[in-house]
C-alpha positions as a LaTeX table, in Angstrom:
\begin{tabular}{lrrr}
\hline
Residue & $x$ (\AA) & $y$ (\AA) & $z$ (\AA) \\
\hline
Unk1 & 86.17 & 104.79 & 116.15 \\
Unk2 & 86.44 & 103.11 & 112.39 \\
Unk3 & 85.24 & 99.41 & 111.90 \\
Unk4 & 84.00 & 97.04 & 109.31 \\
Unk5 & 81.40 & 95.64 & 110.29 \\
Unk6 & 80.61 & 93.21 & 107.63 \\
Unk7 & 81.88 & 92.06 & 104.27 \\
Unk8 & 80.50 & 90.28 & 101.22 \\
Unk9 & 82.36 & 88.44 & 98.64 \\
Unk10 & 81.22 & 87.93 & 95.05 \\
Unk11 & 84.11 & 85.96 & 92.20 \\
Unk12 & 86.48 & 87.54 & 94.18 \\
Unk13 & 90.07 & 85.90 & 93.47 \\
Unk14 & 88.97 & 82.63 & 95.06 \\
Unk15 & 86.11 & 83.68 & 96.59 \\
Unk16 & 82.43 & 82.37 & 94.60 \\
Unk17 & 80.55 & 83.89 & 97.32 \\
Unk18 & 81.23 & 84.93 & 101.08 \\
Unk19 & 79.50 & 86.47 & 104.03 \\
Unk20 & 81.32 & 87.59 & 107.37 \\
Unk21 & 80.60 & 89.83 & 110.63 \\
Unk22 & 83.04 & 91.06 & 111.86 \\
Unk23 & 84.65 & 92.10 & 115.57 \\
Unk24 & 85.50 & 95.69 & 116.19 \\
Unk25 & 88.41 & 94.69 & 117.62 \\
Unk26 & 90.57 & 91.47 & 116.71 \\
Unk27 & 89.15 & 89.41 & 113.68 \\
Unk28 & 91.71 & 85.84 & 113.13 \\
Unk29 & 91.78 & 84.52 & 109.60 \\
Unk30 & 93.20 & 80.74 & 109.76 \\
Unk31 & 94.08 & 78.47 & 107.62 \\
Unk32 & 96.12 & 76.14 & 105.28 \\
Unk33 & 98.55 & 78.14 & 103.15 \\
Unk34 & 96.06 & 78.61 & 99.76 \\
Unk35 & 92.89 & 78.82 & 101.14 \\
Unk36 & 92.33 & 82.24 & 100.52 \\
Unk37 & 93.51 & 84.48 & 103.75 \\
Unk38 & 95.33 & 86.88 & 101.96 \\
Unk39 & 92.68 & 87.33 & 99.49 \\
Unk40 & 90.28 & 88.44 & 102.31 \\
Unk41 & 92.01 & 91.05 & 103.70 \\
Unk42 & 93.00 & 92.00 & 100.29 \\
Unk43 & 88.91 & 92.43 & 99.97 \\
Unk44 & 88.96 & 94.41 & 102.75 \\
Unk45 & 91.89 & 96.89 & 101.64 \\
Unk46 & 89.78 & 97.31 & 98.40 \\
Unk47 & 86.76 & 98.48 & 99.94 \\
Unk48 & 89.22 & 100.72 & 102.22 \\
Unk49 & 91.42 & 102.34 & 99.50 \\
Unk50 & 89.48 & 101.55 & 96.33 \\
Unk51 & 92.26 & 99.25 & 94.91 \\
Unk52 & 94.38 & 96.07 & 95.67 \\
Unk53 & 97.52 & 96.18 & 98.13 \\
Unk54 & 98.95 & 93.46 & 95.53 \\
Unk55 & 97.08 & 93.64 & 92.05 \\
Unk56 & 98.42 & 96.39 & 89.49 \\
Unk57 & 95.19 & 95.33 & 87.23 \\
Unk58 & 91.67 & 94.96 & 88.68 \\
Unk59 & 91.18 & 92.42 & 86.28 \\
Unk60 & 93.45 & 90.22 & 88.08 \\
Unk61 & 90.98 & 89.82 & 91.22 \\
Unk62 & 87.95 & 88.53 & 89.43 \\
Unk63 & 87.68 & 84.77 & 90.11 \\
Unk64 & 88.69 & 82.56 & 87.17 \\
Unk65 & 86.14 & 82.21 & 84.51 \\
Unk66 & 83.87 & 84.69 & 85.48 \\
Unk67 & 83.36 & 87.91 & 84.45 \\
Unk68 & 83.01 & 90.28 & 87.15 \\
Unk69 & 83.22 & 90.63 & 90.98 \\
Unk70 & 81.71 & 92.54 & 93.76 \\
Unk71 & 82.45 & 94.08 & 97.06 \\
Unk72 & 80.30 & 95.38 & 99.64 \\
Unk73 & 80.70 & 96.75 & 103.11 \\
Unk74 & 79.46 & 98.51 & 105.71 \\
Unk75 & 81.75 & 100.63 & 108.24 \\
Unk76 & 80.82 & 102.21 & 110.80 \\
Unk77 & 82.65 & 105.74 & 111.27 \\
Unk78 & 82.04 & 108.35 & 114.37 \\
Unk79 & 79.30 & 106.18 & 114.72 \\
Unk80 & 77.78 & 106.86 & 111.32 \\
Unk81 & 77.26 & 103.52 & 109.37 \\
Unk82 & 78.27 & 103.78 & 106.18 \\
Unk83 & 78.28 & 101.30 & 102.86 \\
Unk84 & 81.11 & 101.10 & 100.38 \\
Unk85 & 80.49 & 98.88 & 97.01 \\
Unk86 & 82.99 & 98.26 & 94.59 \\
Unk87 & 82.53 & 96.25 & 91.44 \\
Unk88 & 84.02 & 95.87 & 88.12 \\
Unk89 & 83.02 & 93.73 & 85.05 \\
Unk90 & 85.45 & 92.99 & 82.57 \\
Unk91 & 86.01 & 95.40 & 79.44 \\
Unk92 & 84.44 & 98.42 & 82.11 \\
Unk93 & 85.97 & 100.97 & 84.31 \\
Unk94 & 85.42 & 100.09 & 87.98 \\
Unk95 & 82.92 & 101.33 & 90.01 \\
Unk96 & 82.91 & 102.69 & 93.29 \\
Unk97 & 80.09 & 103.74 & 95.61 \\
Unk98 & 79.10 & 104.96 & 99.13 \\
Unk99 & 75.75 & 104.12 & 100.24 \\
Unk100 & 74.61 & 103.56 & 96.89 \\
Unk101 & 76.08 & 106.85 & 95.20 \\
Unk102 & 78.73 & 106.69 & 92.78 \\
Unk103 & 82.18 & 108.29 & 93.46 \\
Unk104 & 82.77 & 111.25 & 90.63 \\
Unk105 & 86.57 & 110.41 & 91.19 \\
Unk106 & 87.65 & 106.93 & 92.89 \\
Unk107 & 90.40 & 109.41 & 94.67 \\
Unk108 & 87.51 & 110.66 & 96.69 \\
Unk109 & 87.23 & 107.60 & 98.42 \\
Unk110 & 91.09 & 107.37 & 99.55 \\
Unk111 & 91.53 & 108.35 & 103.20 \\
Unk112 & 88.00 & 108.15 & 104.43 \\
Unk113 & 88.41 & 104.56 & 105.51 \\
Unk114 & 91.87 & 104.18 & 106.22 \\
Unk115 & 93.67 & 101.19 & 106.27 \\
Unk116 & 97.39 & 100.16 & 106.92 \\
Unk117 & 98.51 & 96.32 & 105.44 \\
Unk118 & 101.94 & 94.39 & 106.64 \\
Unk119 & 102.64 & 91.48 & 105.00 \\
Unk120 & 105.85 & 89.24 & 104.94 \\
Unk121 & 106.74 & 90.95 & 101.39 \\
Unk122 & 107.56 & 94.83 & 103.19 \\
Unk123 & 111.18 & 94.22 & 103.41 \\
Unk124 & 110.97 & 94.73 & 99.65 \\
Unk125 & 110.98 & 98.04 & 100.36 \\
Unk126 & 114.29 & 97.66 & 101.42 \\
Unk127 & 115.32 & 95.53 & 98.53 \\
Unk128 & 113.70 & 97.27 & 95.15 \\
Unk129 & 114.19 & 100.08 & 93.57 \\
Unk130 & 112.61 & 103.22 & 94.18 \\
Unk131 & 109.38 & 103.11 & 92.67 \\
Unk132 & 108.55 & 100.76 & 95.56 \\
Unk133 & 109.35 & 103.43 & 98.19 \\
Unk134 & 107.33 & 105.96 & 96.86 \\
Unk135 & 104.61 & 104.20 & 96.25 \\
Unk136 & 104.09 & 103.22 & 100.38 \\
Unk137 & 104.78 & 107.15 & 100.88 \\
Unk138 & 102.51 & 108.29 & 98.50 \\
Unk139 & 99.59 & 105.59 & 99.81 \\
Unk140 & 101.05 & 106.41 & 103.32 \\
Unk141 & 100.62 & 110.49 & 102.66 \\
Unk142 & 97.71 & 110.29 & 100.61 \\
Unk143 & 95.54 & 108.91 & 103.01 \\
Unk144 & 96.06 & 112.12 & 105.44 \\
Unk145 & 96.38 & 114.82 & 102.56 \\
Unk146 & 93.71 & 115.02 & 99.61 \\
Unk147 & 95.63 & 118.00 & 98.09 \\
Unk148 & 98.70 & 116.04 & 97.99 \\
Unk149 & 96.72 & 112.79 & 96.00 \\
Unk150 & 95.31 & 115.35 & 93.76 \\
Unk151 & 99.04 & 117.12 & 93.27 \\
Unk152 & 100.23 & 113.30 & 91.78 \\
Unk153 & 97.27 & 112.77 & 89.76 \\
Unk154 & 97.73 & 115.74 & 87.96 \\
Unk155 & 101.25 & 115.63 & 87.61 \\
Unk156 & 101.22 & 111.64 & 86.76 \\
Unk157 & 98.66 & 112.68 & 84.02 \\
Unk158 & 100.77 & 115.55 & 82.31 \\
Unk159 & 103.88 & 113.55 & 82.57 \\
Unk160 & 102.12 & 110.95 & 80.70 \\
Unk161 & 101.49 & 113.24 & 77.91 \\
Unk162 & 104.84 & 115.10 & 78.25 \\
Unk163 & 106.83 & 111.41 & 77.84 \\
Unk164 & 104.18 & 110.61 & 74.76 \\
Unk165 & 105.45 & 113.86 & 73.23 \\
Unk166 & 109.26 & 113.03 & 73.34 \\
Unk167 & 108.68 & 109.91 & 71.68 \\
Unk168 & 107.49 & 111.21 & 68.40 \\
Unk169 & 110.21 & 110.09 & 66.35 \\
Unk170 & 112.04 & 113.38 & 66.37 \\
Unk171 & 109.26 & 115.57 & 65.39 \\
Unk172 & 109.25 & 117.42 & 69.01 \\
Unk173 & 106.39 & 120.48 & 69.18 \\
Unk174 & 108.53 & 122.68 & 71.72 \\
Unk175 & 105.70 & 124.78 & 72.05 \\
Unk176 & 103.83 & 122.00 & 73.83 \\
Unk177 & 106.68 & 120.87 & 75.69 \\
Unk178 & 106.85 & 124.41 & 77.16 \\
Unk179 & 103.39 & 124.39 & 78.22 \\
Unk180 & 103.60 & 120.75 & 80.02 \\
Unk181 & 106.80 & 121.68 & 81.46 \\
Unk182 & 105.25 & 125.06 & 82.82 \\
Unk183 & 102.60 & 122.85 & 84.17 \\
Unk184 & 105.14 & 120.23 & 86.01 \\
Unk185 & 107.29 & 122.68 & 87.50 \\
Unk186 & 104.99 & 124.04 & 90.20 \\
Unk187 & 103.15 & 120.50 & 90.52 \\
Unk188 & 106.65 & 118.88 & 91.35 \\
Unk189 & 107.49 & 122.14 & 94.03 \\
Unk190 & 104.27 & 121.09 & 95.73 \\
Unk191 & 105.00 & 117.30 & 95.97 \\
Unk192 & 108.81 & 117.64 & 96.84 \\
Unk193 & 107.75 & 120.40 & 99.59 \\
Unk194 & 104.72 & 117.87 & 100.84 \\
Unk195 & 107.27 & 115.16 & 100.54 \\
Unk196 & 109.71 & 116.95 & 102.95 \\
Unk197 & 107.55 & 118.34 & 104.90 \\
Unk198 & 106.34 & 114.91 & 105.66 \\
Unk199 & 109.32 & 113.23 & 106.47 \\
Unk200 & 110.78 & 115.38 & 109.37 \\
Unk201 & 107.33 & 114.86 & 110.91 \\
Unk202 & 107.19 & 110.87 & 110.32 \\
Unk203 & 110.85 & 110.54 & 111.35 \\
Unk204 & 109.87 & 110.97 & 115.34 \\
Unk205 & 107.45 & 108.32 & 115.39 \\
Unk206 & 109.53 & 106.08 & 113.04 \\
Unk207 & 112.23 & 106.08 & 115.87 \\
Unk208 & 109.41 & 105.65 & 118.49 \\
Unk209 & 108.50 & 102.52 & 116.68 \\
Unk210 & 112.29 & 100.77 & 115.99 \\
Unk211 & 113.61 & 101.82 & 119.51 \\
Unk212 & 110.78 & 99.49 & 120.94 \\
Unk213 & 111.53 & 96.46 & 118.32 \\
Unk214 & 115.09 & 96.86 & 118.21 \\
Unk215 & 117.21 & 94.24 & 119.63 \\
Unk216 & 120.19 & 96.70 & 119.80 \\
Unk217 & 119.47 & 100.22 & 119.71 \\
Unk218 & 120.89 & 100.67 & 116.12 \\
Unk219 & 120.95 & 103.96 & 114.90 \\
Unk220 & 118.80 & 104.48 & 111.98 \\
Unk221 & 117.69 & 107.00 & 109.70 \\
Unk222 & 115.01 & 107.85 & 106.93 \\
Unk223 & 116.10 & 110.76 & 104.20 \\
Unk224 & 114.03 & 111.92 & 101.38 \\
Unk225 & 116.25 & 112.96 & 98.72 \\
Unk226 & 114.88 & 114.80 & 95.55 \\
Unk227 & 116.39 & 116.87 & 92.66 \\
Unk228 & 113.44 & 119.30 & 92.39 \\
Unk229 & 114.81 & 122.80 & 93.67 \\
Unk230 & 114.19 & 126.37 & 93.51 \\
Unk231 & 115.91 & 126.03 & 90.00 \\
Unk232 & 113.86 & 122.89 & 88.69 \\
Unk233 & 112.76 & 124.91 & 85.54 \\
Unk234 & 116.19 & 125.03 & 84.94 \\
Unk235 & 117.12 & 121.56 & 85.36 \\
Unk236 & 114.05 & 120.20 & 83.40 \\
Unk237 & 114.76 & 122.61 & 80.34 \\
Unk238 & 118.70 & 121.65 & 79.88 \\
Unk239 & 117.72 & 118.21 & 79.95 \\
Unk240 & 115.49 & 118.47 & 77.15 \\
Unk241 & 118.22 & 116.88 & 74.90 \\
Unk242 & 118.39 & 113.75 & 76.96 \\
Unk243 & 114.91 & 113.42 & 77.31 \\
Unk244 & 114.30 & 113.46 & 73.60 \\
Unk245 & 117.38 & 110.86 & 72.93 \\
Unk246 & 115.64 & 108.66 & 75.70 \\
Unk247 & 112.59 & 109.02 & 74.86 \\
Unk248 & 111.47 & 109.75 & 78.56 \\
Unk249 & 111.27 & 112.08 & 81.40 \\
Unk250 & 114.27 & 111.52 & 83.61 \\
Unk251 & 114.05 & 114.52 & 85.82 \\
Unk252 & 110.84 & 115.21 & 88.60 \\
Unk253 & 109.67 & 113.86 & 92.02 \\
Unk254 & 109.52 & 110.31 & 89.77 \\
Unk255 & 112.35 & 109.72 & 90.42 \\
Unk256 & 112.66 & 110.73 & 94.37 \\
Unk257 & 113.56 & 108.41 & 96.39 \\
Unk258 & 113.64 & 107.80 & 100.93 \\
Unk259 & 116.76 & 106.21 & 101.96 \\
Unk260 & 116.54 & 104.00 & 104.48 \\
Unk261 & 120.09 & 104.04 & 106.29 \\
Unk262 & 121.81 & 102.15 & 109.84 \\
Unk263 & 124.63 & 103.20 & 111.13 \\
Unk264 & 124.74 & 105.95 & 108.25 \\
Unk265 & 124.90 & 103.44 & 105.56 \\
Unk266 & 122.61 & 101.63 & 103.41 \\
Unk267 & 120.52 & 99.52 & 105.21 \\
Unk268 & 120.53 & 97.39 & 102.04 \\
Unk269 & 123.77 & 96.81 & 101.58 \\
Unk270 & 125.10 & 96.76 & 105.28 \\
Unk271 & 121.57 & 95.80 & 107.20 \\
Unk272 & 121.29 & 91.88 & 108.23 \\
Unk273 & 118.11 & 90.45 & 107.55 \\
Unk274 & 117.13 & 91.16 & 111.13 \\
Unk275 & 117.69 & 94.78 & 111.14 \\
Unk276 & 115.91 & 95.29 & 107.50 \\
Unk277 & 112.76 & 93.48 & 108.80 \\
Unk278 & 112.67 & 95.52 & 111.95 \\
Unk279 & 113.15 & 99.02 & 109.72 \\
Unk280 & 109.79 & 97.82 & 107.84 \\
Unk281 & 108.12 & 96.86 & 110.74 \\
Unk282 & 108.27 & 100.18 & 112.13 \\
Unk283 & 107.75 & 101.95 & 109.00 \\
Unk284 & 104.46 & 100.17 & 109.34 \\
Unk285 & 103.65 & 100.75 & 113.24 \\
Unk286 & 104.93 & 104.50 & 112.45 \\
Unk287 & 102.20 & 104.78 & 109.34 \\
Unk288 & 99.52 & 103.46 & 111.41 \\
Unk289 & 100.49 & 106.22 & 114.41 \\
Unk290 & 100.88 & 108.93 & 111.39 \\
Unk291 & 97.17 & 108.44 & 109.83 \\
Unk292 & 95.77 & 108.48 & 112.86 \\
Unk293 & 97.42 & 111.64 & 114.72 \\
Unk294 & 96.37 & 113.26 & 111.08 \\
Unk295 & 92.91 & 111.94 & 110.44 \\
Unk296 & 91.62 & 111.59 & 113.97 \\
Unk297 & 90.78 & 107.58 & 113.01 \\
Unk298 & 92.46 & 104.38 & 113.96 \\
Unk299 & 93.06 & 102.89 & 110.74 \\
Unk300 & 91.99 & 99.02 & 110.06 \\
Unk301 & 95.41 & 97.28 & 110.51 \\
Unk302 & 95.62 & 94.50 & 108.31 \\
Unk303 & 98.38 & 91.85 & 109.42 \\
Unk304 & 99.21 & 89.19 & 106.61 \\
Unk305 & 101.00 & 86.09 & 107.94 \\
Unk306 & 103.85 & 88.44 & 109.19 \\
Unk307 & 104.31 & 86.47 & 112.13 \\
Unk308 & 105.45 & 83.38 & 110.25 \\
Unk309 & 108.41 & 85.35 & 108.69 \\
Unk310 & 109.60 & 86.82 & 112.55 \\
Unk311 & 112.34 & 85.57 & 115.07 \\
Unk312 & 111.03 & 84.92 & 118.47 \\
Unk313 & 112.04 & 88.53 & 120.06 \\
Unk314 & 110.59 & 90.68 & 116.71 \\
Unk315 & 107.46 & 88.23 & 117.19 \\
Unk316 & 107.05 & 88.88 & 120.99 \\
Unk317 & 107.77 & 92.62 & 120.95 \\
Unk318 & 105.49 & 92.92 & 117.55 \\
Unk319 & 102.65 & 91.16 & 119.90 \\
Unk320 & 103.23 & 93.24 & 123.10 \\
Unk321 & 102.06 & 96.00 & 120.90 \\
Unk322 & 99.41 & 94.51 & 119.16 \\
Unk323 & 98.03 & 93.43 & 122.58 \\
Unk324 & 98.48 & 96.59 & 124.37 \\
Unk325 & 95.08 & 97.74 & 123.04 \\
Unk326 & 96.40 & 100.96 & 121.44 \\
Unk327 & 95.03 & 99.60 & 117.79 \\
Unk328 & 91.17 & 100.02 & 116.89 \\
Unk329 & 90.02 & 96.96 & 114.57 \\
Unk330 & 92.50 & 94.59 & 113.80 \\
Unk331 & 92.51 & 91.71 & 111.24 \\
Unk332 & 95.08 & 88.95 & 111.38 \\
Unk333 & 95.76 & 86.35 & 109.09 \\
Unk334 & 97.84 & 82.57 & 110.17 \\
Unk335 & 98.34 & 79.25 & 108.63 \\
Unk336 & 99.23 & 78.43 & 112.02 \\
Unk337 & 96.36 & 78.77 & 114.22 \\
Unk338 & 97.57 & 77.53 & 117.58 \\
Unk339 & 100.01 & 80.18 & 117.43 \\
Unk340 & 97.14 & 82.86 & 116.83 \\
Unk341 & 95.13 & 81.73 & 119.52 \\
Unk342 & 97.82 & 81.35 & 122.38 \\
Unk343 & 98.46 & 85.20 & 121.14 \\
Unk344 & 95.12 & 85.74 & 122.62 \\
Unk345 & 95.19 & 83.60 & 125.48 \\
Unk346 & 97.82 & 84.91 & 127.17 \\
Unk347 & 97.27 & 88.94 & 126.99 \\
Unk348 & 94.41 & 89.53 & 129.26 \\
Unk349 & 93.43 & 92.73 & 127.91 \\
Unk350 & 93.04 & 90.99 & 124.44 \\
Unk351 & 91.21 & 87.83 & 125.84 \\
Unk352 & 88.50 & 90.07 & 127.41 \\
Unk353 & 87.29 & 91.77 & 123.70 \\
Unk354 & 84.63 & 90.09 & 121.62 \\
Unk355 & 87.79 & 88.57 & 119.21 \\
Unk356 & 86.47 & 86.63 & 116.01 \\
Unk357 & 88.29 & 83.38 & 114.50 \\
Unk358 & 87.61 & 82.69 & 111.15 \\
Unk359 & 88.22 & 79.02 & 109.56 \\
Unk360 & 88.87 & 79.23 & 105.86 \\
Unk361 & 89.69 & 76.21 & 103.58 \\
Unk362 & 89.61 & 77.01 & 99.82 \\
Unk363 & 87.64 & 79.86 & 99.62 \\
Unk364 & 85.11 & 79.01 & 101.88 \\
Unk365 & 84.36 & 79.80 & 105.97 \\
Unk366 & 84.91 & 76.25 & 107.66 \\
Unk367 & 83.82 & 77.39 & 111.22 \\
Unk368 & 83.53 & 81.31 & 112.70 \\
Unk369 & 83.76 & 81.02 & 117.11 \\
Unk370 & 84.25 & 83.67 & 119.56 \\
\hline
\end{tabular}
């Protein structure tokens, strides 16, 4: 089994300083809209996946004024504990360790605590663009497949360079573009392959998921759709011309996308509100099952004020399998925390673990009972 057992805070977001222990099994985060629940389990995804679930820049999570904050926790995994630290000062690269030993690359820490967040924002995976999609596959396949994280490093890295190249004012070095693009071709094969690979595999226990949450038994469907074939050396070369007028490269797995479809059409377009929210939901319940048929761990599962955003069915059948005790550690966050606590009361199996409630108001812990 995976848990965190502790956590400390240091000029984190709108945290000065904080201590907590935590429950192996359900940990409650309550309070006032503001007061800093979302910024605690954003704490813990940090020290689970080395970054934030919401942050593109580090620098955004150190507390105003202050120049620096600190993580630290200790998890205990296959009853090993272990310590995870993760600090960063402003103007330095972030630093990540494990029991006091720095990581050579921060991708060596991704899918050795694994973690899985929902938070009322998911259906935006329904709503943007593709970027957004990839990015919860990629976090989602990452965790489960080190080859595959190291495939999109590399391949982010040389793209990088390849796009730098095509915007040098006309003055294109084809010999260098022939060496990137011999260099991307096989990278992109991998990914696209992983990528499909992957999503006949996560499509069973997708459906598993939205048959249970479903109020009708709408037929859905997830399809990965890429352009990177057998002939992608091809494609990439006669598109040279484009690339150099744009400035950018506009063929590769960056621009794959998974469609989400109902009823064989787009769920964004032609999914109510309803029927997008219960897609996401089990996208989520389906990642959680995913990592941990791969990895052998129950992931943390990380629930941010989701319930505040459901209709009464989606919020009962969402708690039936919360309480149905198939879920290792579990932290939930609620601004309403009557509704949290009846969730509790009334499953019996829940009720009978040593649950933790958490108080917070601005930042700091009001009152911890159990």
């Amino acid at each position: 089994m995976l848990h965190l057992q502790n956590i400390r805070l240091i000029n984190f977001k709108n945290y000065e300083s904080l201590d907590l222990v935590f429950s192996p099994y359900a940990n409650c985060i309550l309070g006032e809209n503001g007061s800093g629940k979302t910024n605690l389990l954003d704490a813990i995804h940090y020290l689970s996946l080395g970054k934030s679930a919401f942050s593109g820049s580090d620098n955004f999570n150190i507390r105003h004024g202050e120049s620096y904050f600190a993580l630290r926790g200790e998890f205990v995994k296959s009853e090993q504990q272990l310590q995870i630290q993760c600090m960063l000062e402003r103007g330095k690269r972030k630093v990540l360790k494990q029991d006091g030993q720095p990581y050579e690359r921060l991708s060596a820490h991704v899918g050795r605590f694994p973690s899985v967040m929902m938070t009322p924002y998911d259906t935006d995976l329904v709503r943007e663009g593709s970027e957004t999609r990839r990015s919860f596959f990629d976090n989602l396949i990452s965790q489960t497949d080190t080859d595959y994280l190291q495939y999109l490093i590399q391949y982010r890295s040389i793209m990088r360079q390849r796009n730098h190249l095509l915007k040098n004012e006309g003055r294109i070095d084809y010999t260098l573009l022939d060496i990137y693009d011999a260099q991307i071709v096989p990278l992109a094969k991998s990914i696209a392959k992983i990528r499909a690979d992957f999503t006949q595999d996560f499509k069973e226990v997708f459906q598993k998921h939205h048959n249970f949450l479903a109020t009708d038994k709408e037929q859905v469907a997830l399809k990965y759709r890429t352009h990177v074939e057998e002939d992608f050396e091809t494609l990439l070369h006669d598109n040279r011309p484009q690339d150099i007028k744009l400035e950018r490269s506009e063929k590769g797995i960056h621009k794959d996308d998974f469609k989400f479809l109902i009823a064989s059409r787009s769920l964004k377009q032609f999914g109510s509100q309803g029927q997008q929210k219960t897609f996401v939901i089990a996208l989520q319940l389906a990642k959680y099952d995913f990592i941990k048929m791969r990895t052998g761990l129950q992931p943390l599962l990380l629930l941010d004020d989701i319930f505040d955003k459901l209709d009464d069915y989606r919020m009962q059948r969402l708690t039936e399998r919360i309480s149905g005790g198939e879920f290792g550690q579990i932290f939930i966050s609620d601004a309403r925390p009557e509704r949290t606590e009846q969730l509790f009361k009334n499953s019996e199996k829940v009720a009978s673990q040593n649950n933790h409630f958490f108080y917070i108001h601005k930042g700091q812990l009001l009152e911890k009972s159990i």
